[in-house]
C-alpha positions as CSV (number, residue, x, y, z in Angstrom):
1,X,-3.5,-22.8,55.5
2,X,-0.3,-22.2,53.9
3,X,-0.6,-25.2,51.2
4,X,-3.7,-23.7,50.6
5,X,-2.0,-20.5,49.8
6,X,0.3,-21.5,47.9
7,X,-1.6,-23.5,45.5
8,X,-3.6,-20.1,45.3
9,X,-0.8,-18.6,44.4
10,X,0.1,-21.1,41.8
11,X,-3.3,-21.1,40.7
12,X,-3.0,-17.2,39.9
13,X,0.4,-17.3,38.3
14,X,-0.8,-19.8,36.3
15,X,-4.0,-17.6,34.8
16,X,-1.6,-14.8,34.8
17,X,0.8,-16.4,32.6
18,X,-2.5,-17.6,30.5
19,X,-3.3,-14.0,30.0
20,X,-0.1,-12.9,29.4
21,X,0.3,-16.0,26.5
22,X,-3.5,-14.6,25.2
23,X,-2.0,-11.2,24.6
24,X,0.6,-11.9,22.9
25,X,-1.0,-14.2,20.6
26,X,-3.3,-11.0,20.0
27,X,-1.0,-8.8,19.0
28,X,1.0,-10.5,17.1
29,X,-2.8,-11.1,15.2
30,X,-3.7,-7.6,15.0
31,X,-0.1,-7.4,13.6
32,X,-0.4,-9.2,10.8
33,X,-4.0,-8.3,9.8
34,X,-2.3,-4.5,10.1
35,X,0.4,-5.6,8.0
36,X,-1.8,-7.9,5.7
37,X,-3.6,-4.5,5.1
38,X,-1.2,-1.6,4.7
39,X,0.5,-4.3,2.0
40,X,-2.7,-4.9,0.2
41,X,-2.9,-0.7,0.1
42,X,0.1,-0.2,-1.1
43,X,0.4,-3.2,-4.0
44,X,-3.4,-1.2,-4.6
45,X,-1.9,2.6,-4.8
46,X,1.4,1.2,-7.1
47,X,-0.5,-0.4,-9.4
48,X,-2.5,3.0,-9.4
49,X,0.6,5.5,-10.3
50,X,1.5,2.8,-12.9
51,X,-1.9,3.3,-14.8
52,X,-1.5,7.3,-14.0
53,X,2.1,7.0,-15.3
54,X,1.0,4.9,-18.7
55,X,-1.9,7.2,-19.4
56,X,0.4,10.2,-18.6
57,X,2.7,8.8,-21.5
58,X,0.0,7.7,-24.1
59,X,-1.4,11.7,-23.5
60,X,1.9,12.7,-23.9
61,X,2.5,10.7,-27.1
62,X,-0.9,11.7,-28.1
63,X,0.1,16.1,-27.5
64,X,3.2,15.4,-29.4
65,X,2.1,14.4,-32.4
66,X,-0.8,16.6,-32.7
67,X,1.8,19.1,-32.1
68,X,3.9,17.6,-34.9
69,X,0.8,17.6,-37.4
70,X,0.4,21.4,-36.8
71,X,3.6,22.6,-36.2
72,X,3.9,20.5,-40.2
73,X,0.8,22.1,-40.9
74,X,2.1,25.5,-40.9
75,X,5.2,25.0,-42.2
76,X,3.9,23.5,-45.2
77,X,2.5,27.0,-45.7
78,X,5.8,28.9,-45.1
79,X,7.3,26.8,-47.3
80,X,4.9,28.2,-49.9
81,X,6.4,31.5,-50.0
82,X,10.1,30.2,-49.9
């Protein structure tokens, strides 16, 4: 009776230890698929605020010089009466 117990015993803290090794092994999976993803999302939203920042600037260069064409515009016509 008590051999048979205690290869019960070892019989459960082997599976336990299985389990145990199981779990780990998936979480460190989910892990990396979490990391595999929030990297992926974030390479994703930086290239995004690049392209927001280079159409900001090519709309900025744009205002300016349609601002520079009017504000010449009108001084051209100043410059008439001087």
């Amino acid at each position: 009776v008590k051999q048979r117990l205690l290869q019960r015993i070892s019989i459960l803290k082997t599976r336990k230890e299985q389990q145990v090794d199981e779990l780990k092994n998936e979480t460190q999976r989910k892990e990396k698929r979490t990391t595999a993803s929030f990297t992926k999302k974030i390479t994703a939203l930086t290239e995004l605020v690049e392209s927001i920042k280079q159409e900001k600037d090519s709309q900025r260069a744009e205002m300016q010089a349609v601002a520079d064409e009017k504000i010449k515009a009108e001084t051209e016509i100043f410059q008439a009466f001087l």
